[in-house]
N, C-alpha and C positions, 0 to 999 in steps of 0.2 A: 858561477853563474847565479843571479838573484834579478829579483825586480826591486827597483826603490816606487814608493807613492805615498804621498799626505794620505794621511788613515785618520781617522776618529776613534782613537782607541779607551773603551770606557770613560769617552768625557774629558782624555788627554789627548790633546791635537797633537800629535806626530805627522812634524813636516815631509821628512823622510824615512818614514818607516820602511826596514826592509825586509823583504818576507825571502825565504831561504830553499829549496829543497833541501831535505836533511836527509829521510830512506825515502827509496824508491825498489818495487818489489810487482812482483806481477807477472805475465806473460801476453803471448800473443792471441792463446785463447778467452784468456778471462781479462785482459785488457792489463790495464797499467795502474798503481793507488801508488799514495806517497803518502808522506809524513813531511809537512808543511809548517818552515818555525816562524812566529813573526818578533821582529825584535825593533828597537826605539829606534836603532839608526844603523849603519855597516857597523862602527864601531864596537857597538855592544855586539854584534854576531862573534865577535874574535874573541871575547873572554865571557860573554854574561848569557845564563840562560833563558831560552826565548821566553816572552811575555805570554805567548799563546800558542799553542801546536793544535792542528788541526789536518784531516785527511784529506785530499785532490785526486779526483780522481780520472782517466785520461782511458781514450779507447785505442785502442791496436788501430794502427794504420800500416797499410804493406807501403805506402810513400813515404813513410819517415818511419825509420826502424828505432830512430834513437829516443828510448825512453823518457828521458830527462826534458827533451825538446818540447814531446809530445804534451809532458806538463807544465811547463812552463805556459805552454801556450794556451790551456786550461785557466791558466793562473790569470794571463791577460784578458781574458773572457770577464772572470770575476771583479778584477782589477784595473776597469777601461784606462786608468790615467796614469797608470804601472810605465815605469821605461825601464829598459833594461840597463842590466850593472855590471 
């Protein structure tokens, strides 16, 4: 699961930059945080290390118990023109 989106990445235009959950850790009390990688394209995800890691962080919801979702959907916030991948 990833998002792709055109990013502006220091002045290089990444048509399809794809940003990654990498960890994801947390609970129901103190919510949800991640380790978010962003990389040039899908391709580079499979062999090359991200360009950029950064934290996401997501709140406990008793409607959706699944972690991952819950950030992703954090992600789309950040990322309005993000589509999934």
């Amino acid at each position: 699961m990833a998002i792709v989106t055109p990013l502006n990445y220091r002045g290089i235009d990444l048509p399809a930059a794809y940003i990654r959950v990498n960890r994801v850790f947390g609970g129901k009390r103190e919510g949800w945080n991640s380790v978010v990688g962003i990389y040039a394209n899908q391709a580079a995800a499979a062999d090359q290390a991200p360009l950029e890691e950064f934290n996401q962080a997501a709140a406990y919801s008793p409607d959706n118990l699944n972690a991952i979702d819950l950030v992703y959907l954090a992600l789309k916030v950040t990322y309005p023109a993000a589509t999934d991948c």
